[in-house]
N, C-alpha and C positions, 0 to 999 in steps of 0.2 A: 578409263578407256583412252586409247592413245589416240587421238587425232589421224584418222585415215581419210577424209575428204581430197578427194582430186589423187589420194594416193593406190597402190596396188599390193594386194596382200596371194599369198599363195597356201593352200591347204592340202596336203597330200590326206590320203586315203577318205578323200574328199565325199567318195560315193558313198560311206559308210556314216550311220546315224549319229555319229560325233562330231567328225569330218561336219557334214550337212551343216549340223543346229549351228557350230562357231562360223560357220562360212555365210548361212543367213544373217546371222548379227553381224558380220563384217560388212555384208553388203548394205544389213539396215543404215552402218554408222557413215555411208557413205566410200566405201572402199570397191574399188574394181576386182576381183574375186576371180581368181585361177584354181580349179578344181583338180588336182593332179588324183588320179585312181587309175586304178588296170581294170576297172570293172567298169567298161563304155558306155551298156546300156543303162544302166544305174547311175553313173557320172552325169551323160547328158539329159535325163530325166532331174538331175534334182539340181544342175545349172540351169536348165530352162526353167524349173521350177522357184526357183529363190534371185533370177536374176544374176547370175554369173556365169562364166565362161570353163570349158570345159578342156584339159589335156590329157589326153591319154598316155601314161607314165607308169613305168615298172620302176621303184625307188629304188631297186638294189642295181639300176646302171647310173652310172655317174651322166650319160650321155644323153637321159631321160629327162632328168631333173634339170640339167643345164635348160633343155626344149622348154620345159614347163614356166623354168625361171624368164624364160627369156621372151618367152607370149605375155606374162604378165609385165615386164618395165615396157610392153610395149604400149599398154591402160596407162600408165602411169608411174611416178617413182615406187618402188616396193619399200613397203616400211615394217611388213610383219609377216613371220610366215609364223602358219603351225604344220611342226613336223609332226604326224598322227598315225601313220599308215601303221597298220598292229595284226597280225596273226597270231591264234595260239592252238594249242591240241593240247588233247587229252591221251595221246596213246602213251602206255605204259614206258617206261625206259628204254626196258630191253625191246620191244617192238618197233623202236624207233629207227625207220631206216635214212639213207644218205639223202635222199628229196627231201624230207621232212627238214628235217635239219639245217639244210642249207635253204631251203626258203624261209624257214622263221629267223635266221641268223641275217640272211640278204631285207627283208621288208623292214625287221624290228629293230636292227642296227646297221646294217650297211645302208639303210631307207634315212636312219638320221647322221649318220655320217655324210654319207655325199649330198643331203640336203642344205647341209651347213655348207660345205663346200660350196656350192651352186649358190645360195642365197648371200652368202655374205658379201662377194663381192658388188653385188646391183646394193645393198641396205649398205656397204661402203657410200656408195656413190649418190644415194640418197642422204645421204649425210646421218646415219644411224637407225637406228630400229629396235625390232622386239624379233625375237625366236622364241618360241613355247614347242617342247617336246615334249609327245605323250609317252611318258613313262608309266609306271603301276606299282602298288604296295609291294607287288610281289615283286619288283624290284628289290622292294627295301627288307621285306620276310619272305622268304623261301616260301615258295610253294609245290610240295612234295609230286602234287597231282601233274604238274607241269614242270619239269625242272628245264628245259631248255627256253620257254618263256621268261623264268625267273633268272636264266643267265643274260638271257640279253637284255631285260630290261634293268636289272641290276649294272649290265654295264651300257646303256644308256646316259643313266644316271652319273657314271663317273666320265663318260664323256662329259656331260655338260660340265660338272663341275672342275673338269681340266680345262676347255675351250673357256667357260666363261671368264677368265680374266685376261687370256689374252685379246679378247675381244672389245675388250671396255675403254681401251684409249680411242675407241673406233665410233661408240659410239651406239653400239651394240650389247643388247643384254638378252642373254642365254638363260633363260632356267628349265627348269620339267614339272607337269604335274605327275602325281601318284596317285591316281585316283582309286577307290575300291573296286566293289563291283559295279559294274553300272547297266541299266534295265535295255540291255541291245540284245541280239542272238547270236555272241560269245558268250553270254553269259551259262554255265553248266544248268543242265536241267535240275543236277542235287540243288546247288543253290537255291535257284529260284522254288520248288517246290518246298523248299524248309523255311521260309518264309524269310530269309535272311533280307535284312535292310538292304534295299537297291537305292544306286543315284540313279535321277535323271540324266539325259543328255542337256537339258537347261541348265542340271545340275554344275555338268564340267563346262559347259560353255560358258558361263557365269565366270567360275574358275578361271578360263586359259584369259579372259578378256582383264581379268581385274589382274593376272599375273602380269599380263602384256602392259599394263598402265605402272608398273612399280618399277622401280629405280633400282633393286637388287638386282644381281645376275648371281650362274652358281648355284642357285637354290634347287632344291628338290620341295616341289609344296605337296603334302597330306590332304588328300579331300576326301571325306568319309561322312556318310548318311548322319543330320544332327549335329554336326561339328563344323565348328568355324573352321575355314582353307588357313594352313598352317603350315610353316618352311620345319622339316624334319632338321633334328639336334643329330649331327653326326658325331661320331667319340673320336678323338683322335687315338692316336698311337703314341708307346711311351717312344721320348727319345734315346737314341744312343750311347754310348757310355763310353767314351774312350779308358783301357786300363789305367786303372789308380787315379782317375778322375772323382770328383766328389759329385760335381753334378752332370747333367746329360746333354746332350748336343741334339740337337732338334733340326739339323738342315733339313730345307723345303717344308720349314712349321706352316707351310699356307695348306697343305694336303690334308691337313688334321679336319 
């Protein structure tokens, strides 16, 4: 766990039972705790409940998160955020109309793009920190029953692992969790009724805090019911070949 005493940390989708559980351990470890959520009554119920402070924030405007960022360096220096705010559906493909689409596209990635935006510059000026963005398996395997979930959370993922090294002379480490299912009310009623292994929300919060304490950035970590929290093996790509060359040219081998 990173040293957050006298420090300020920010949790978006904060009203939500994930949101919540890491946001109370933040506060347990001594951190001043900014609850970003669009969901008010829910937010300031479970700020006043756990001892933190509550913003009201839509994460898909850049001009939200700034507010949220900026109520919290006012607790203290910010050293950690988790970006978490997550929608998903179930409606078939082709039923998918333009609202749907643009708010899972606005919360589940425009929510951690301009959250990094907003945050980096205050964990600059704290002189470094931790980011944890809640990504999901279905990032990493397709999931048929949700394919636009599994687009943005897939490219989540390849945000973090672009931002995080430019981040690291800073002082700042980027990664994502991927967790499975986990036992909240996203989770599909097939699932839960076929008895399928659920995580706890202790479960991931466990998770985002032990990621926040590690010296990696970049990573995508696997968290799955029974299984130790594990950085996914990405494949690379073959390199290049220039004609009548014997072997292959790999520029930007760091993307492998």
């Amino acid at each position: 766990m990173i040293d957050l005493a006298g420090c300020s940390a920010i949790v978006t989708g904060g009203s939500g039972a994930i949101g919540g559980a890491v946001a109370e351990r933040l506060v347990a470890a001594g951190a001043a705790v900014v609850l970003a959520d669009v969901d008010a009554p829910r937010g300031v119920a479970t700020a006043e409940r756990i001892g933190a402070s509550f913003v009201r924030t839509d994460v898909g405007l850049s001009g939200d998160l700034a507010s949220a960022v900026a109520a919290a360096t006012e607790l203290g220096p910010l050293r950690f955020a988790f970006l978490n705010a997550g929608v998903s559906s179930t409606e078939p493909f082709d039923a998918t109309d333009d609202s749907l689409y643009r708010r899972a596209v606005s919360v589940n990635l425009d929510g951690v793009y301009w959250g990094v935006r907003a945050t980096v510059p205050a964990l600059r000026t704290a002189g470094g920190g931790a980011i944890v963005v809640t990504s999901s398996l279905a990032g990493l395997v397709p999931q048929p029953a949700d394919p636009i979930y599994s687009a943005t959370k897939s490219a989540v993922i390849a945000l973090v692992r672009a931002l995080g090294p430019t981040l690291r002379d800073d002082g700042i480490r980027v990664n994502c969790v991927c967790p499975g299912f986990v036992d909240t009310p996203m989770v599909p009623a097939a699932v839960r009724d076929s008895g399928f292994p659920l995580l706890t929300t202790s479960d991931v919060a466990d998770a985002v805090l032990a990621i926040a304490a590690m010296e990696c950035d970049s990573q995508a970590f696997v968290l799955q019911p029974g299984r130790e929290l594990s950085p996914y093996r990405f494949h690379g790509v073959p390199g290049a070949r220039a004609p009548g060359a014997e072997s292959a040219v790999a520029p930007g081998a760091e993307w492998a």
